[in-house]
N, CA, C and O atoms as a Maestro MAE file, in Angstrom:
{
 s_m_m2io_version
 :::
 2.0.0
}

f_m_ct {
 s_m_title
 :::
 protein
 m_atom[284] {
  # First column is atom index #
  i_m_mmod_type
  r_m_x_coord
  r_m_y_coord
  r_m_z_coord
  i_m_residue_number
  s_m_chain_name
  s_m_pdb_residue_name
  s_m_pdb_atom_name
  i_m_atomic_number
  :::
  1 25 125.689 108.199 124.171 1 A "UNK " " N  " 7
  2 3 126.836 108.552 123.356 1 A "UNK " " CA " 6
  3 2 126.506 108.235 121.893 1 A "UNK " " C  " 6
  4 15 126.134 107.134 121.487 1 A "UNK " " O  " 8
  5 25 126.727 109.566 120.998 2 A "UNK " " N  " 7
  6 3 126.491 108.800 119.475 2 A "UNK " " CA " 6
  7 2 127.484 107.949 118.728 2 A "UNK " " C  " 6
  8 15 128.711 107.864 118.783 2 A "UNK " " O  " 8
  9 25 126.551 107.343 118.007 3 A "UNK " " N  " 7
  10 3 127.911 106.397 117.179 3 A "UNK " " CA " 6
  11 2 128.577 107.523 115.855 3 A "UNK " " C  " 6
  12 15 129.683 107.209 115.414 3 A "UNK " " O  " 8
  13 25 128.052 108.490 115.405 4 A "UNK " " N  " 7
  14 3 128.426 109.541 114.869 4 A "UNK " " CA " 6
  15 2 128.328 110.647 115.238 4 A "UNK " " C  " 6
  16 15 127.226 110.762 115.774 4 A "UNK " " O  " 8
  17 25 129.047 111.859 115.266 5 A "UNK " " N  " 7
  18 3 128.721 113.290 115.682 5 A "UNK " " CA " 6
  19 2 129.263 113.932 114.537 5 A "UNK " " C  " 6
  20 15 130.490 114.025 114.529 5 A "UNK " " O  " 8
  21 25 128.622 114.411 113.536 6 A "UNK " " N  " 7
  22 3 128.110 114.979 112.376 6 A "UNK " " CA " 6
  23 2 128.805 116.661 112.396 6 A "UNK " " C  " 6
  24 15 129.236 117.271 111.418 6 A "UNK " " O  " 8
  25 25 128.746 117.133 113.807 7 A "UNK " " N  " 7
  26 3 129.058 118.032 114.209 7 A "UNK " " CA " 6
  27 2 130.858 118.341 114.312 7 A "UNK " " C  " 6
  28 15 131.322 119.481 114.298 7 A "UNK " " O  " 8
  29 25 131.245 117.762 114.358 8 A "UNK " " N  " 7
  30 3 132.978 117.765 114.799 8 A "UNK " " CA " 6
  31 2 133.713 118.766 113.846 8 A "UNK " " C  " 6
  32 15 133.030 119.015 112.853 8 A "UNK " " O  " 8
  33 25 134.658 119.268 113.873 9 A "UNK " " N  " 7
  34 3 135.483 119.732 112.936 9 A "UNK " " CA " 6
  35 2 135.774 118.437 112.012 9 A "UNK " " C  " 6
  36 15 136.039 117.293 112.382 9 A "UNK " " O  " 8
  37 25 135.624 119.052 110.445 10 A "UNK " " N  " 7
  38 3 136.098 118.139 109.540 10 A "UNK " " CA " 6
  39 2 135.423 116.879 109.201 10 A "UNK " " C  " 6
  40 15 136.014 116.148 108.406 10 A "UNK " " O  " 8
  41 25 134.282 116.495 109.668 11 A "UNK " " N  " 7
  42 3 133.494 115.388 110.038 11 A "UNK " " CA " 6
  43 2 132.762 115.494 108.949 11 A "UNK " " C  " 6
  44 15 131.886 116.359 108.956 11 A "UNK " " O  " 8
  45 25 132.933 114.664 107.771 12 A "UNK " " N  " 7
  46 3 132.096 114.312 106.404 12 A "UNK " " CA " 6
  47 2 130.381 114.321 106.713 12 A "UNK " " C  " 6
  48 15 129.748 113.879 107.672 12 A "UNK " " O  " 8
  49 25 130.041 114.859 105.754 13 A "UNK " " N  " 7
  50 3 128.095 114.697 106.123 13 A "UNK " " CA " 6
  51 2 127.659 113.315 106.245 13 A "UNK " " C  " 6
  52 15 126.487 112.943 106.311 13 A "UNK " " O  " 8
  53 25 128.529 112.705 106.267 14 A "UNK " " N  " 7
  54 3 128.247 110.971 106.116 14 A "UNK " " CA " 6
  55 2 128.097 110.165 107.482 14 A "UNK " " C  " 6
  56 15 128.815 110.441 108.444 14 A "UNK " " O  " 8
  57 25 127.226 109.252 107.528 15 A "UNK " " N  " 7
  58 3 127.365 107.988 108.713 15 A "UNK " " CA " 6
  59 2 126.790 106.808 107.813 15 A "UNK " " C  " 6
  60 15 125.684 106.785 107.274 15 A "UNK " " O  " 8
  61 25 127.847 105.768 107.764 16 A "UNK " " N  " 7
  62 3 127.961 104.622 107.344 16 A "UNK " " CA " 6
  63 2 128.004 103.160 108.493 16 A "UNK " " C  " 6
  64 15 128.867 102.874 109.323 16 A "UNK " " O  " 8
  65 25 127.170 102.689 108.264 17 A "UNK " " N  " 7
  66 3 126.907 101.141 109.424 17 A "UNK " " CA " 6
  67 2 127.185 100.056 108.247 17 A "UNK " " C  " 6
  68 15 126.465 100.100 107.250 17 A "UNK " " O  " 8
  69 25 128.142 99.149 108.336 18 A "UNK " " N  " 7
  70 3 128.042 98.426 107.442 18 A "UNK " " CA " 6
  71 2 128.314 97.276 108.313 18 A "UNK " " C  " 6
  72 15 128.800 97.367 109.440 18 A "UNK " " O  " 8
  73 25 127.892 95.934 107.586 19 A "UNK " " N  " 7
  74 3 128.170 94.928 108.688 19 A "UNK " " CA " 6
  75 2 126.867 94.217 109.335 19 A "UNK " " C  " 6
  76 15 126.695 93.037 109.642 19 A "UNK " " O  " 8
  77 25 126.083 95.240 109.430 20 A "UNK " " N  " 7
  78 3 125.027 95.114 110.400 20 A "UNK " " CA " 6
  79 2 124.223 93.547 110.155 20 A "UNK " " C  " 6
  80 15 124.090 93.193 108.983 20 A "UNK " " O  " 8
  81 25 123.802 92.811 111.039 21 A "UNK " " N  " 7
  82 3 123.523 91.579 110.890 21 A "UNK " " CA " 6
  83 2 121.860 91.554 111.980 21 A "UNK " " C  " 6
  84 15 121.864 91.660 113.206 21 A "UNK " " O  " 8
  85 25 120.335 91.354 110.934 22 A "UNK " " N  " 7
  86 3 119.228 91.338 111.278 22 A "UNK " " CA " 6
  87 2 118.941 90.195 111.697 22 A "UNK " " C  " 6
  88 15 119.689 89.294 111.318 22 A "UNK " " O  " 8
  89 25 117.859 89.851 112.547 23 A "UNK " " N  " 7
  90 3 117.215 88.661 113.107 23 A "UNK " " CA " 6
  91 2 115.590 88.599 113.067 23 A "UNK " " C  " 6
  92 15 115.501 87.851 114.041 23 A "UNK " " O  " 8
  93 25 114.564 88.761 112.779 24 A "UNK " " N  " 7
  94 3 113.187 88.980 113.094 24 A "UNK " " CA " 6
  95 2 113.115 89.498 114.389 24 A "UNK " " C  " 6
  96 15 113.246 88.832 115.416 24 A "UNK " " O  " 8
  97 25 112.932 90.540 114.331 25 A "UNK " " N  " 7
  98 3 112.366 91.041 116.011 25 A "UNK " " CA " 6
  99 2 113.760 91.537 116.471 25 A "UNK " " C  " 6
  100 15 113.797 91.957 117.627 25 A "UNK " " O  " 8
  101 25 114.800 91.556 115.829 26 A "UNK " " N  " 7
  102 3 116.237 92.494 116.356 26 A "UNK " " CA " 6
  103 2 115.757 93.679 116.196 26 A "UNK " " C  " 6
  104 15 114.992 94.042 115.302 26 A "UNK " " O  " 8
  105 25 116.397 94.592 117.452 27 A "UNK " " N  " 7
  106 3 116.521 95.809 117.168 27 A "UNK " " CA " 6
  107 2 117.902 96.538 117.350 27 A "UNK " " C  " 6
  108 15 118.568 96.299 118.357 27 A "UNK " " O  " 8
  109 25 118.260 97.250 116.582 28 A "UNK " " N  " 7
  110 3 119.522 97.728 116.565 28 A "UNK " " CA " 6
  111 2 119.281 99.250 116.410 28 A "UNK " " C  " 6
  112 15 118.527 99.759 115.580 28 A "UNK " " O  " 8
  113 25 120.189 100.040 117.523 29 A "UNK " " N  " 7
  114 3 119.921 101.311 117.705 29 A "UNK " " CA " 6
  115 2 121.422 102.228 117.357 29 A "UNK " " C  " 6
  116 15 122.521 102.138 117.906 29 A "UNK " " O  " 8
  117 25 121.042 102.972 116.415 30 A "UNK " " N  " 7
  118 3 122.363 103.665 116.205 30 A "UNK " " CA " 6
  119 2 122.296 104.865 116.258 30 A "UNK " " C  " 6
  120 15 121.188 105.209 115.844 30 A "UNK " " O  " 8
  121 25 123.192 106.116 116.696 31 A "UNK " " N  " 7
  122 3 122.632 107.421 116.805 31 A "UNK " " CA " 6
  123 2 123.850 108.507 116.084 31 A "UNK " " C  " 6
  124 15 125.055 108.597 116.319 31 A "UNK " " O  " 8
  125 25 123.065 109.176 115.228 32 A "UNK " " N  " 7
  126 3 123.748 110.661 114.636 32 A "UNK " " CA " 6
  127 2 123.479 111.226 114.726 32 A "UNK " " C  " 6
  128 15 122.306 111.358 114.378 32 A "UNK " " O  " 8
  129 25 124.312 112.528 115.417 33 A "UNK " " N  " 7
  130 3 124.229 113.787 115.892 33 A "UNK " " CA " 6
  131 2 124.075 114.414 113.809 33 A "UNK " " C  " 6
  132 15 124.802 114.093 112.869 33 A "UNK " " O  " 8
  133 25 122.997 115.226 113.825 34 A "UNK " " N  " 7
  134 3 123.405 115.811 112.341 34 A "UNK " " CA " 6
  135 2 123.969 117.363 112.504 34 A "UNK " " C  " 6
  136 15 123.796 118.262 113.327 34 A "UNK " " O  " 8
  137 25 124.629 117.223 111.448 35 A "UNK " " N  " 7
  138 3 125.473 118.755 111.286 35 A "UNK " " CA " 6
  139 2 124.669 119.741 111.667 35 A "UNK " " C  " 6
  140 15 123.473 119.514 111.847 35 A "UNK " " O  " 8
  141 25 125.227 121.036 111.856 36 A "UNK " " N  " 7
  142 3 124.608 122.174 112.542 36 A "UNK " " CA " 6
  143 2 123.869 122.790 111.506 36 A "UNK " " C  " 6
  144 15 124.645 123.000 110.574 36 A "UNK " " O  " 8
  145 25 122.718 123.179 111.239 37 A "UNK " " N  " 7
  146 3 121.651 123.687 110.639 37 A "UNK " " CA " 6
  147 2 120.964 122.897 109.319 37 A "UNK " " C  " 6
  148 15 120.541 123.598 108.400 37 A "UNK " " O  " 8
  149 25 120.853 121.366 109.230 38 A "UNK " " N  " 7
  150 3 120.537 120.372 108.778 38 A "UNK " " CA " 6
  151 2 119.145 120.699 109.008 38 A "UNK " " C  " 6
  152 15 118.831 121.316 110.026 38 A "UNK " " O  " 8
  153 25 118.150 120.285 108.022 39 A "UNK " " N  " 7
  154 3 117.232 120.569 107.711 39 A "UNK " " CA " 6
  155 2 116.306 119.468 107.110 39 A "UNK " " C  " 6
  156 15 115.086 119.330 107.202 39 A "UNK " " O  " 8
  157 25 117.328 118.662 106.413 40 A "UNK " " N  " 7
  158 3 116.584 117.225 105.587 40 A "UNK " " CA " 6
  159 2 117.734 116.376 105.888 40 A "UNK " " C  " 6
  160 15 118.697 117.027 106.291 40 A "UNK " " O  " 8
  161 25 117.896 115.266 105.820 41 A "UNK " " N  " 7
  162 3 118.290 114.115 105.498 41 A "UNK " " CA " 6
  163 2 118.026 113.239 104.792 41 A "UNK " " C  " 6
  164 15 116.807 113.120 104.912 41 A "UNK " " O  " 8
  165 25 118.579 112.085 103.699 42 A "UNK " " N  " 7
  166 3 118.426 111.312 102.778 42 A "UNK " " CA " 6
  167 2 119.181 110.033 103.409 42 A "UNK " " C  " 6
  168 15 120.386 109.971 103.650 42 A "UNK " " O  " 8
  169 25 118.318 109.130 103.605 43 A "UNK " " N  " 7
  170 3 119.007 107.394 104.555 43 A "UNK " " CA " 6
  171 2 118.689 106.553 102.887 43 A "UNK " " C  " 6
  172 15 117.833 106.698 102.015 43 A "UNK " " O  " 8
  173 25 119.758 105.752 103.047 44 A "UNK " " N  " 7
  174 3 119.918 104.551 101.942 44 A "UNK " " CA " 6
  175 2 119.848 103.288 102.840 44 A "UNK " " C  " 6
  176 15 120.649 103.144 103.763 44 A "UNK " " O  " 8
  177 25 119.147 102.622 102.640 45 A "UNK " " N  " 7
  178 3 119.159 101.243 103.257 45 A "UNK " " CA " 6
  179 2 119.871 100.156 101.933 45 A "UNK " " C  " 6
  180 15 119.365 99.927 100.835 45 A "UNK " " O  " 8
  181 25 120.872 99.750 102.357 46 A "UNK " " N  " 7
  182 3 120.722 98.433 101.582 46 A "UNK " " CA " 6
  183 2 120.996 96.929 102.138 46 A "UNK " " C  " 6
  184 15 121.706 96.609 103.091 46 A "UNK " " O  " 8
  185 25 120.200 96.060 101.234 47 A "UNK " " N  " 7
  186 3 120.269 94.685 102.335 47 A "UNK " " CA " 6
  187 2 120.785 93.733 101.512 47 A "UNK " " C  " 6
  188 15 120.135 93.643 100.470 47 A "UNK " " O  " 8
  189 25 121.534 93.131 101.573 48 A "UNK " " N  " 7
  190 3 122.220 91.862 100.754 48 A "UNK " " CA " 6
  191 2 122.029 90.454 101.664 48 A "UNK " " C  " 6
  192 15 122.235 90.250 102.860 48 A "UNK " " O  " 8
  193 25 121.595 89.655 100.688 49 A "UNK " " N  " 7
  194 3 121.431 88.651 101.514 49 A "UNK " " CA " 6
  195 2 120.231 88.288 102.935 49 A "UNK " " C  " 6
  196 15 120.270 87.427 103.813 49 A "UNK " " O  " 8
  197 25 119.285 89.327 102.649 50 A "UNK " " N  " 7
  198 3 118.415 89.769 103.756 50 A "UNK " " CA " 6
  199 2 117.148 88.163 104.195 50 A "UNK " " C  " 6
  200 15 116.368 87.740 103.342 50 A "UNK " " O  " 8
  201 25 117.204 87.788 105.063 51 A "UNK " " N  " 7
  202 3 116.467 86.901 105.418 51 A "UNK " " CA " 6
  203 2 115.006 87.095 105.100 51 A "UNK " " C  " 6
  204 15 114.337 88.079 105.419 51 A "UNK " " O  " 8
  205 25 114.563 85.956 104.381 52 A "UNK " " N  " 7
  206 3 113.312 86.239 103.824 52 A "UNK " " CA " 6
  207 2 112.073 85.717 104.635 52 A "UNK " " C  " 6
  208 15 112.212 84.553 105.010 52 A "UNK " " O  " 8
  209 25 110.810 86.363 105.014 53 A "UNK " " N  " 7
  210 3 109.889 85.732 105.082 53 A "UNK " " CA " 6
  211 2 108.827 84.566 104.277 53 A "UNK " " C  " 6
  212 15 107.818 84.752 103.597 53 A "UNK " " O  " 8
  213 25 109.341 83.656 104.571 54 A "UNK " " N  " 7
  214 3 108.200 82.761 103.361 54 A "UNK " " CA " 6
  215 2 106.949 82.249 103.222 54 A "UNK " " C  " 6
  216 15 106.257 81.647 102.402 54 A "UNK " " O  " 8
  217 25 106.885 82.945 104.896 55 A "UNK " " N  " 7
  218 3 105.402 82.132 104.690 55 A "UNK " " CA " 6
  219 2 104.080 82.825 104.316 55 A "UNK " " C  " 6
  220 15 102.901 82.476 104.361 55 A "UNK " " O  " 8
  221 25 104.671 83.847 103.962 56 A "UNK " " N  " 7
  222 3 103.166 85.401 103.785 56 A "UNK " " CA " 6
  223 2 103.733 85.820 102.356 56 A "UNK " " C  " 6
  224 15 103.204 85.347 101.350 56 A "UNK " " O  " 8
  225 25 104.888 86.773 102.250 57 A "UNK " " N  " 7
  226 3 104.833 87.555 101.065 57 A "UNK " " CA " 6
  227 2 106.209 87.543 100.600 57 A "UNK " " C  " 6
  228 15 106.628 88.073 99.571 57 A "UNK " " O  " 8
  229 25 106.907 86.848 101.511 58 A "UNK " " N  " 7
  230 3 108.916 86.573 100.809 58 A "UNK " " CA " 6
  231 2 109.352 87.737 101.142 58 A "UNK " " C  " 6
  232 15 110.197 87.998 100.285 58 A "UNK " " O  " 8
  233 25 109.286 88.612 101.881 59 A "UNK " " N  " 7
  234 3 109.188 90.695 102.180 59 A "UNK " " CA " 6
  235 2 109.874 90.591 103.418 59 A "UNK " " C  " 6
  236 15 109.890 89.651 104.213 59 A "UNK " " O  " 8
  237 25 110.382 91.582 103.460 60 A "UNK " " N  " 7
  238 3 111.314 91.920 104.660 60 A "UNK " " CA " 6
  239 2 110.995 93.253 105.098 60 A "UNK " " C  " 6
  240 15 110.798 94.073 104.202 60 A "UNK " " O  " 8
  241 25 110.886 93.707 106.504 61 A "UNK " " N  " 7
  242 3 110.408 95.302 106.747 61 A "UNK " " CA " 6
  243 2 111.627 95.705 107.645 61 A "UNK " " C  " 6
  244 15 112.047 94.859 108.435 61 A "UNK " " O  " 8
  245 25 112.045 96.563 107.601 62 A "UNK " " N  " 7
  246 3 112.830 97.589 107.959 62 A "UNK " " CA " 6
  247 2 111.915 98.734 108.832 62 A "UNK " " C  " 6
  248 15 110.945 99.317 108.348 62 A "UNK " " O  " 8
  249 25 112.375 98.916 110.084 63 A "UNK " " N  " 7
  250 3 111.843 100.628 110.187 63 A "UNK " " CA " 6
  251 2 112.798 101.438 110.594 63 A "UNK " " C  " 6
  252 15 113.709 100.940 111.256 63 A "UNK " " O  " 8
  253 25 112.813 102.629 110.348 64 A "UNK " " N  " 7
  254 3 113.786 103.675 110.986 64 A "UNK " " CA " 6
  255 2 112.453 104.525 112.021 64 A "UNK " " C  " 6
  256 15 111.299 104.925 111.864 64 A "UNK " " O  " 8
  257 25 113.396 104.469 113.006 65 A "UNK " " N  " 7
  258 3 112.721 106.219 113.803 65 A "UNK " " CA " 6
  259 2 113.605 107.352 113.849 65 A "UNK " " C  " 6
  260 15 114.654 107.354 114.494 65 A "UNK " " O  " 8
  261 25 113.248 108.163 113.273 66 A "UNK " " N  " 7
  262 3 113.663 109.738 113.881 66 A "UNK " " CA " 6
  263 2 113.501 110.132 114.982 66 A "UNK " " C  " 6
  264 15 113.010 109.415 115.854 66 A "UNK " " O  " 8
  265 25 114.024 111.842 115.264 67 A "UNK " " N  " 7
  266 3 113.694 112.237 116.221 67 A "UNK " " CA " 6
  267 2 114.662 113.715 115.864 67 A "UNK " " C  " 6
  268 15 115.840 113.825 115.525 67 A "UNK " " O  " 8
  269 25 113.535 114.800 116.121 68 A "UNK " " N  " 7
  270 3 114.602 115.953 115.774 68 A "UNK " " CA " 6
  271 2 115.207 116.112 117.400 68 A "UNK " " C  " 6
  272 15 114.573 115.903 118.434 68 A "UNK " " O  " 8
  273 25 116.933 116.638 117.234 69 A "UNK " " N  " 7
  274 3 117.365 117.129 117.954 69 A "UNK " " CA " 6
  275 2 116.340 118.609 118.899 69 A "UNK " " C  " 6
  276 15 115.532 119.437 118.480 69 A "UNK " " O  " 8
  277 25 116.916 118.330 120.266 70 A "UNK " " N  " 7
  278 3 116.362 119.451 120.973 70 A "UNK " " CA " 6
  279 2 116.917 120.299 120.714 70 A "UNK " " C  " 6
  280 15 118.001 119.992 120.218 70 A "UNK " " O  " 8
  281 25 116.599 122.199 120.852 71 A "UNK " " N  " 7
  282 3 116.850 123.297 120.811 71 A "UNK " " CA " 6
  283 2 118.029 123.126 121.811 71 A "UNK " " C  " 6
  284 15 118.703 124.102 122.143 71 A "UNK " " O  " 8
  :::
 }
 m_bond[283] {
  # First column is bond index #
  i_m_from
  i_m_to
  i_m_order
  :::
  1 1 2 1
  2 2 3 1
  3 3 4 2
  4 3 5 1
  5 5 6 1
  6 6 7 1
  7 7 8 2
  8 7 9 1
  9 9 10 1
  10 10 11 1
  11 11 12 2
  12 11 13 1
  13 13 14 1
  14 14 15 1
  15 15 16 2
  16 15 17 1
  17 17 18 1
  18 18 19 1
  19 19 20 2
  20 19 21 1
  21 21 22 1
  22 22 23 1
  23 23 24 2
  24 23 25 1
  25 25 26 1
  26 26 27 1
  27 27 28 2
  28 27 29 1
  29 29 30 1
  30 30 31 1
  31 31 32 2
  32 31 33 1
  33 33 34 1
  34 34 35 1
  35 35 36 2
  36 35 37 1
  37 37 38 1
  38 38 39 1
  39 39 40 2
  40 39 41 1
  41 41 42 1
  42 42 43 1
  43 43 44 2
  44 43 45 1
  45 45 46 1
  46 46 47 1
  47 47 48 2
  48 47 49 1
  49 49 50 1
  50 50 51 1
  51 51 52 2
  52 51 53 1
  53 53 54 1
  54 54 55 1
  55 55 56 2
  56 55 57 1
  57 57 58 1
  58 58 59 1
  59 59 60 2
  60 59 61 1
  61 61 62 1
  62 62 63 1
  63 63 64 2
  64 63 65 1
  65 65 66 1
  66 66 67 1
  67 67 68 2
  68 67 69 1
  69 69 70 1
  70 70 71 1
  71 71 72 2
  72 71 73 1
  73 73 74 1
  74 74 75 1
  75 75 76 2
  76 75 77 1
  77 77 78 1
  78 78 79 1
  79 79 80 2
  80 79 81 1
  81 81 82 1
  82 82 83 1
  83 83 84 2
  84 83 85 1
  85 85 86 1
  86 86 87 1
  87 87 88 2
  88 87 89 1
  89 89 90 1
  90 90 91 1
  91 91 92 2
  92 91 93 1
  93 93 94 1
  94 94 95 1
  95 95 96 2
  96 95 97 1
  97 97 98 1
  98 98 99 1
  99 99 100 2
  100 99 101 1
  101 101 102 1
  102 102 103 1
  103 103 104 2
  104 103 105 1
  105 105 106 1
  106 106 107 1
  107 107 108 2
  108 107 109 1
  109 109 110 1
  110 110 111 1
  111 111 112 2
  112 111 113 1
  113 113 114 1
  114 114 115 1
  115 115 116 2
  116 115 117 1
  117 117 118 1
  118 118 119 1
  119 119 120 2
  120 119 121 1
  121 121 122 1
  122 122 123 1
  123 123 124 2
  124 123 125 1
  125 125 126 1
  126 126 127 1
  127 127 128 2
  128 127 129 1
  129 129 130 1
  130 130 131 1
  131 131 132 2
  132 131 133 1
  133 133 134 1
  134 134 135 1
  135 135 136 2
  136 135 137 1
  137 137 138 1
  138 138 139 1
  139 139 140 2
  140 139 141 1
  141 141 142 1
  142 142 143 1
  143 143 144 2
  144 143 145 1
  145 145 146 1
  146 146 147 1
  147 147 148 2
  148 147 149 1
  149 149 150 1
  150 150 151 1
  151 151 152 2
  152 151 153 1
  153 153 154 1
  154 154 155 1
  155 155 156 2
  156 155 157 1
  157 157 158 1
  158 158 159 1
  159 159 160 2
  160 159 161 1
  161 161 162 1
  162 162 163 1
  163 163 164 2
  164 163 165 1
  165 165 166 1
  166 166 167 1
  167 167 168 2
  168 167 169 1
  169 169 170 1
  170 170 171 1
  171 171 172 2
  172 171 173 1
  173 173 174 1
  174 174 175 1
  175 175 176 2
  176 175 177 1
  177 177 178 1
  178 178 179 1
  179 179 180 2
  180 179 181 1
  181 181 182 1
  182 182 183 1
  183 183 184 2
  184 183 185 1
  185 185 186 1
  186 186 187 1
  187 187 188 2
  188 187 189 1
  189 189 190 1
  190 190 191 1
  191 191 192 2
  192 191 193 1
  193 193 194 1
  194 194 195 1
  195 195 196 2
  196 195 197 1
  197 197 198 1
  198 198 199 1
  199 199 200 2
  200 199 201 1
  201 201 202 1
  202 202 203 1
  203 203 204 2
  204 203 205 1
  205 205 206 1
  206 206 207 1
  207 207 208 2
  208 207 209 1
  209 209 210 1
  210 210 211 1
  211 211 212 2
  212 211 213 1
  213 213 214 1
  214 214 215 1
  215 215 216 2
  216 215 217 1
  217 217 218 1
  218 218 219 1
  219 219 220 2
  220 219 221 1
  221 221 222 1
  222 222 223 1
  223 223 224 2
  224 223 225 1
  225 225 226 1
  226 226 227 1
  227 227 228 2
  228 227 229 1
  229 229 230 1
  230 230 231 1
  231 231 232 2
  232 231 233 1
  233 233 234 1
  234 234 235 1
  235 235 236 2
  236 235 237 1
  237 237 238 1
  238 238 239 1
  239 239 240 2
  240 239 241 1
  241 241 242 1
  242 242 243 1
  243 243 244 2
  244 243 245 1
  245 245 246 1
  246 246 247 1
  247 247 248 2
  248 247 249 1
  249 249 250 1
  250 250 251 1
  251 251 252 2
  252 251 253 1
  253 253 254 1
  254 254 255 1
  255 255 256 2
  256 255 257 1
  257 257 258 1
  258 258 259 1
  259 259 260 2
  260 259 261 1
  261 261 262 1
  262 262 263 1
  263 263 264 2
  264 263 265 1
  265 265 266 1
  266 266 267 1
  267 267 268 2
  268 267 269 1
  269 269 270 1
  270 270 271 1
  271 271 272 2
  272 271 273 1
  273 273 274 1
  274 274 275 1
  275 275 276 2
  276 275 277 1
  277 277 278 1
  278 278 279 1
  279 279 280 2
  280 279 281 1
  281 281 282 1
  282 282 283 1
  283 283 284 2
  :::
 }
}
């Protein structure tokens, strides 16, 4: 089930997660259906307060995965 469907009548081009709370090695999975004939997408990450690594480079990594919708 997605946490957004992009697709709906009236449904803003938008999906917003706010809140979200990281751990080293958390994974958190969220899913958007994107609007019908979407082509690109643009993701903003922002982190406030983001737990730092200190013992290498003070850096924090993030990854996203994609995945295009099936036909």
């Amino acid at each position: 089930m997605p946490h957004a469907d992009l697709t709906l009548p009236g449904a803003p081009p938008v999906a917003a997660f706010e809140g979200l709370q990281f751990n080293p090695g958390h994974i958190e999975r969220r899913f958007v259906v994107p609007p019908r004939g979407a082509s690109w997408a643009t993701i903003c990450v922002r982190a406030r307060a983001a737990p730092r690594c200190t013992e290498v480079s003070n850096s924090v990594v993030y990854m996203v995965h994609l995945a295009l919708p099936l036909p």
